[in-house]
C-alpha positions as CSV (number, residue, x, y, z in Angstrom):
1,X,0.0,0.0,0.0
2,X,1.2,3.5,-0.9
3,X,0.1,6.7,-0.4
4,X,0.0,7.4,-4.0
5,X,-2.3,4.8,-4.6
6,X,-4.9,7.4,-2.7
7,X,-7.0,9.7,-4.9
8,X,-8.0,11.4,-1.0
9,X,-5.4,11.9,1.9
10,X,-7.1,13.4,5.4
11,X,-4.5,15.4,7.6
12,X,-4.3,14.7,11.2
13,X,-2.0,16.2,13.5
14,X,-1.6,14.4,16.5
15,X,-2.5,15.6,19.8
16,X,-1.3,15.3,23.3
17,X,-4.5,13.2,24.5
18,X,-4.0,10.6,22.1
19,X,-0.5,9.0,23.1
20,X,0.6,7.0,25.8
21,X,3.1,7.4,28.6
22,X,5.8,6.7,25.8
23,X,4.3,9.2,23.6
24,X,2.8,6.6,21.2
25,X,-0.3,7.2,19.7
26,X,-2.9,4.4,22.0
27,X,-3.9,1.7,19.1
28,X,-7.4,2.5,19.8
29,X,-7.2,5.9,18.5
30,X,-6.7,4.7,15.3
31,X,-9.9,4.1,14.7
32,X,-10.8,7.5,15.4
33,X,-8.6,8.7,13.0
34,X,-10.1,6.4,9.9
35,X,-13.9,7.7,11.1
36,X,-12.7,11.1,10.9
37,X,-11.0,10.4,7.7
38,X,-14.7,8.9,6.3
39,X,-16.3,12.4,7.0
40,X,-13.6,13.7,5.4
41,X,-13.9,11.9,2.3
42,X,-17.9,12.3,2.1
43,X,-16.7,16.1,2.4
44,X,-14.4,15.7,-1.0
45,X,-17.6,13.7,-2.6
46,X,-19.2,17.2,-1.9
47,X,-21.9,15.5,0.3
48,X,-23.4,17.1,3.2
49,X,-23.6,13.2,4.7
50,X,-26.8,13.3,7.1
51,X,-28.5,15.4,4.1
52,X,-27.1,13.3,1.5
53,X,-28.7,9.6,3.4
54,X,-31.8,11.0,4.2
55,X,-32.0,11.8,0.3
56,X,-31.0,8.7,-0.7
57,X,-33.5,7.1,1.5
58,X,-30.8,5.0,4.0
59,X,-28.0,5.2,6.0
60,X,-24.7,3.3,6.7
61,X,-23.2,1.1,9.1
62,X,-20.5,-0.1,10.2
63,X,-20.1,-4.4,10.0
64,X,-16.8,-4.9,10.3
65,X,-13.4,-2.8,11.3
66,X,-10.0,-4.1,11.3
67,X,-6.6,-2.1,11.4
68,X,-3.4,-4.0,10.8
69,X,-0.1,-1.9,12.7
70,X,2.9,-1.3,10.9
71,X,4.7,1.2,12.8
72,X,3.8,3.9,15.6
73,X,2.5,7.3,15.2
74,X,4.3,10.0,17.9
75,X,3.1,12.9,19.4
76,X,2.7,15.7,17.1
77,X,3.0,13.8,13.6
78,X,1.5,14.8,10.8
79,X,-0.7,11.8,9.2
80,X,-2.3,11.4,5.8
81,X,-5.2,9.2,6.3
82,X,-5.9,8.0,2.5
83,X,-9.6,6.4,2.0
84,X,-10.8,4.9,-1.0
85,X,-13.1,2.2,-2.3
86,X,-12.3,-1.0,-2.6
87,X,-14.9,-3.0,-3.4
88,X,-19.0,-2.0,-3.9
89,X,-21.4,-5.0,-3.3
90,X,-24.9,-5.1,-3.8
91,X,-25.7,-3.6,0.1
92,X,-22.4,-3.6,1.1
93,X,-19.5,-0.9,1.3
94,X,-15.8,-1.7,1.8
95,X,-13.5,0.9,2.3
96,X,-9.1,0.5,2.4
97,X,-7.6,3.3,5.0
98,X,-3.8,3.5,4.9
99,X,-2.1,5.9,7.6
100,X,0.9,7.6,6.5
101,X,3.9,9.8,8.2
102,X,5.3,11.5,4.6
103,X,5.6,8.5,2.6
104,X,5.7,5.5,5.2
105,X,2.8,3.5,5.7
106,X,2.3,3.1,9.8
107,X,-1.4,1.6,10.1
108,X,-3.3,-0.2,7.3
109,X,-7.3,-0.8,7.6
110,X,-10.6,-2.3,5.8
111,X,-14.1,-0.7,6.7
112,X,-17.1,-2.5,6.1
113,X,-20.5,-0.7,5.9
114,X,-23.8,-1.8,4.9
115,X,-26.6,0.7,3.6
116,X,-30.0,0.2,5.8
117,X,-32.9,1.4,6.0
118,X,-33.1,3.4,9.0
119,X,-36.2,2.2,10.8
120,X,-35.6,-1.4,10.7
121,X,-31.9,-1.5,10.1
122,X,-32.6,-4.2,7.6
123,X,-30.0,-3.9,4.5
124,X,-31.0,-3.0,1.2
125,X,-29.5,-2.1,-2.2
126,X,-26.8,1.0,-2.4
127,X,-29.2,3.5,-4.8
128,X,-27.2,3.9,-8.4
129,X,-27.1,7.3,-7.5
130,X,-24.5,6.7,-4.7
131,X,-22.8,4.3,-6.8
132,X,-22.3,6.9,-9.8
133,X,-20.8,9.6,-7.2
134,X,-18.3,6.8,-6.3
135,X,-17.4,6.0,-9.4
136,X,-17.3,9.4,-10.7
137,X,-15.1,10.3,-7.7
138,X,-12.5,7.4,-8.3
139,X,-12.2,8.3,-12.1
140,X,-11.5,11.7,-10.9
141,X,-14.6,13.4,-12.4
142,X,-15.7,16.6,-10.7
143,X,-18.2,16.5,-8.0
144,X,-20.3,19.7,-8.1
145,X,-21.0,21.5,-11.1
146,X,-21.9,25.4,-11.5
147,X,-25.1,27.2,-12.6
148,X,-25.6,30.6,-13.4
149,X,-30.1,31.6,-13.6
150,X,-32.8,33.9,-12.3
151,X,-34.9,33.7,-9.2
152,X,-37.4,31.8,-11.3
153,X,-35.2,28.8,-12.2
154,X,-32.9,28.4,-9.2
155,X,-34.6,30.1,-6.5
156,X,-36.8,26.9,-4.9
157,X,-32.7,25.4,-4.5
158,X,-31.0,28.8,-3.8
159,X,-34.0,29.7,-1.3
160,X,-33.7,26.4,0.2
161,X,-30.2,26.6,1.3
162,X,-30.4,29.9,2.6
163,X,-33.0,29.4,4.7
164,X,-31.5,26.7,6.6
165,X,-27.8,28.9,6.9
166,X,-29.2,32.3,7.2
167,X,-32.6,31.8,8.6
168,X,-32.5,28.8,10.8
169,X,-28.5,28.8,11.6
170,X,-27.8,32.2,11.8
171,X,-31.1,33.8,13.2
172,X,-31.8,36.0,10.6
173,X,-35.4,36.7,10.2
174,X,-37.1,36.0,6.9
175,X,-38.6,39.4,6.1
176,X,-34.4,40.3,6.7
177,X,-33.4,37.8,4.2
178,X,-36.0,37.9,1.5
179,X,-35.3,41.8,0.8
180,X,-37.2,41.9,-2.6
181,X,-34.4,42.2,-4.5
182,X,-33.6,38.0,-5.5
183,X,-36.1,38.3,-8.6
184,X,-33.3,41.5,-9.9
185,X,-30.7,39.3,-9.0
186,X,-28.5,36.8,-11.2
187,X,-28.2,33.9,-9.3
188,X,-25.1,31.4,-8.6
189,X,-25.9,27.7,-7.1
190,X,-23.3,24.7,-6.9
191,X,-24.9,21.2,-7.1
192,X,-23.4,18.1,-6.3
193,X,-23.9,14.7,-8.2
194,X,-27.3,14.0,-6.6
195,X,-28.8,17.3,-7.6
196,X,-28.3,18.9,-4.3
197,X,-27.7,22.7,-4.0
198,X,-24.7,22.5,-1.7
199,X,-23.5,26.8,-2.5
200,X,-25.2,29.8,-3.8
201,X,-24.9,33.6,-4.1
202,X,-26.3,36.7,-5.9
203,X,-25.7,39.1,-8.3
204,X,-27.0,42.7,-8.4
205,X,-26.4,45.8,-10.5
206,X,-26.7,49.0,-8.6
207,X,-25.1,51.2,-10.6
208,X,-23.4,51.0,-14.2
209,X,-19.9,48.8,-14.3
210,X,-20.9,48.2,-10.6
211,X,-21.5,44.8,-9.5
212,X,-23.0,43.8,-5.9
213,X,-22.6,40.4,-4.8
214,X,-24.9,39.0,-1.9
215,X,-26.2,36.2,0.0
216,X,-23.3,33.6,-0.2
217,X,-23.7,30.7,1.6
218,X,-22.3,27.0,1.7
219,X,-23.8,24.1,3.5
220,X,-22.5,24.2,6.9
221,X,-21.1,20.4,6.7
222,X,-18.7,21.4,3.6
223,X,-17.1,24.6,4.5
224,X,-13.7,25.2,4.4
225,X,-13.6,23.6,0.6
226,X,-13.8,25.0,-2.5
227,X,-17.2,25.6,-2.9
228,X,-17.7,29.2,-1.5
229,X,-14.9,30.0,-4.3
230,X,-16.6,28.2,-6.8
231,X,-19.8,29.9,-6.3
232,X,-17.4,33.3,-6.6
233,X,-15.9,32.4,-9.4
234,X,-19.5,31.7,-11.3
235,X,-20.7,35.3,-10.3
236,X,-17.6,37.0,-11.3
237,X,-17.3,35.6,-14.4
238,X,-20.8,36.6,-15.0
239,X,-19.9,39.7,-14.1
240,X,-16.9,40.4,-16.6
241,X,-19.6,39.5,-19.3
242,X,-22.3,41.8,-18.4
243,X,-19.7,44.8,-18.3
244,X,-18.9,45.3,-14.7
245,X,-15.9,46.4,-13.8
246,X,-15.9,46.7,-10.0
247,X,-17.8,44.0,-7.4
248,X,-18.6,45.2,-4.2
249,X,-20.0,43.2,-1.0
250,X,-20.8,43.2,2.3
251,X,-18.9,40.4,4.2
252,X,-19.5,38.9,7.7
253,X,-16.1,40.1,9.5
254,X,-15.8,36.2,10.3
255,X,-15.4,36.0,6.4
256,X,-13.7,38.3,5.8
257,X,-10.2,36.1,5.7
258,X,-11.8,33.5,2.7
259,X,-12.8,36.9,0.4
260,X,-9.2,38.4,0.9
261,X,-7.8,34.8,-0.5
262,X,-10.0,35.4,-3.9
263,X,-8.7,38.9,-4.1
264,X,-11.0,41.6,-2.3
265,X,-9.9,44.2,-0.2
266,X,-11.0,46.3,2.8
267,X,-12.9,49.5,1.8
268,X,-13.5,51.0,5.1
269,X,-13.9,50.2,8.4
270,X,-16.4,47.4,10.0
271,X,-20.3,48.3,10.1
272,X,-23.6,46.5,11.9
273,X,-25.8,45.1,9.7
274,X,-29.0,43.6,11.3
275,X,-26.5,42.9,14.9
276,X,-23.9,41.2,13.0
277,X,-20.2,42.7,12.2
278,X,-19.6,43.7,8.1
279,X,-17.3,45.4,6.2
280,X,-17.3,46.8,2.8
281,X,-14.7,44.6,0.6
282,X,-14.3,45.2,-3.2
283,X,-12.5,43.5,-6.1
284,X,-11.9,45.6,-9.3
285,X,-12.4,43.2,-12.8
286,X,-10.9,43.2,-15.9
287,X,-12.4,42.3,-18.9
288,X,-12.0,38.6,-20.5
């Protein structure tokens, strides 16, 4: 087993609490490490997971998990946990784990899962729409695509999403976030493979060349990925083609950080905006 044979590598650092008196990772922990590395990898199949089973009518569990140990893991190493598939049977799922420090292979592992109904627990096929993502994700296909629509043909998604992330995580109140302004707006959403809106945004035009973006949001479960970016990248490039030649947008201060990596910039200083911290950020754009 090598690490290159992994399409997806998790990175664990490890921490005080997990190594013995020698400073050895406890064997146990292991198996920590390879259910972290699962969420992980549902994370790089861009599926929000307890969203993604309840649409696809099941659930997994685990039947069977064994590690084999190779070497030790010390305090403060830094491990690539690689997951992949390795074999897809009619209700069953098994998964290879290899744990690396750089190159060398230290713990080896199989998972075993079988899709259930949730109720009963009683196994039943994997759906061919899980299977597809799979396979898509082992022949290195994408896993989201991008769309670019008005109100009237992605707003039931776009609504959808920002509801539960601005609405019901957030607290804002819905006469706050449905402003009037979405049916003016062009609208960005990122899907994953089973059709789910997983990222969205919006475009306004409040002034010639002037471009106002609003309203981006990712599912909560897959932050801290590309899809914010890729939902950025839609609306810009929509932008460019309309004309516009400056964006504009008002950032949550905890945001600020991911909107300087994509090339905005601080125009001011922070403001309130319905009890929440926000600052003016703008990017200027140059034509394709």
């Amino acid at each position: 087993m090598l690490r290159s044979d992994f399409r997806f590598l998790a990175r664990h650092r490890v921490r005080w609490p997990e190594v013995d008196m020698q400073q050895i990772v406890f064997n146990g922990h292991y198996l920590t490490y390879a259910d972290s590395a699962m969420m992980d990898f549902w994370r790089a199949l861009a599926l929000p997971y307890a969203l993604s089973m309840q649409a696809l009518g099941g659930d997994l569990y685990v039947r069977k998990a064994t590690l084999e140990y190779h070497a030790s893991a010390q305090l403060d190493d830094q491990l690539d946990i690689g997951v992949q598939v390795a074999r897809l049977g009619r209700s069953s799922l098994t998964m290879t784990v290899g744990m690396f420090r750089d190159t060398r292979l230290l713990v080896s592992g199989e998972l075993i899962y079988v899709f259930a109904d949730p109720a009963s627990q009683t196994s039943q096929p994997i759906p061919p729409s899980m299977r597809g993502v799979l396979d898509a994700f082992a022949a290195g296909e994408a896993m989201s695509r991008s769309a670019i629509g008005s109100w009237n043909d992605l707003g039931r998604d776009a609504g959808r999403l920002r509801r539960r992330v601005f609405v019901q995580e957030q607290g804002f109140g819905e006469a706050e976030e449905w402003d009037g302004r979405d049916e003016a707006a062009l609208h960005a959403v990122v899907y994953n493979r089973l059709g789910e809106a997983i990222a969205t945004g919006r475009l306004l035009q409040p002034g010639p060349g002037l471009g106002r973006i609003g309203r981006v949001c990712v599912e909560k479960s897959l932050r801290g990925g590309q899809f914010g970016a890729q939902v950025m990248a839609a609306l810009e490039q929509a932008a460019r083609q309309r004309g516009d030649r400056l964006l504009e947008l008002h950032a949550q201060c905890q945001a600020e950080a991911f909107y300087r990596r994509i090339g905005y910039v601080a125009d001011g200083e922070p403001f309130d905006e319905e009890g929440v911290p926000h600052i003016l950020m703008v990017k200027p754009l140059q034509a394709d």
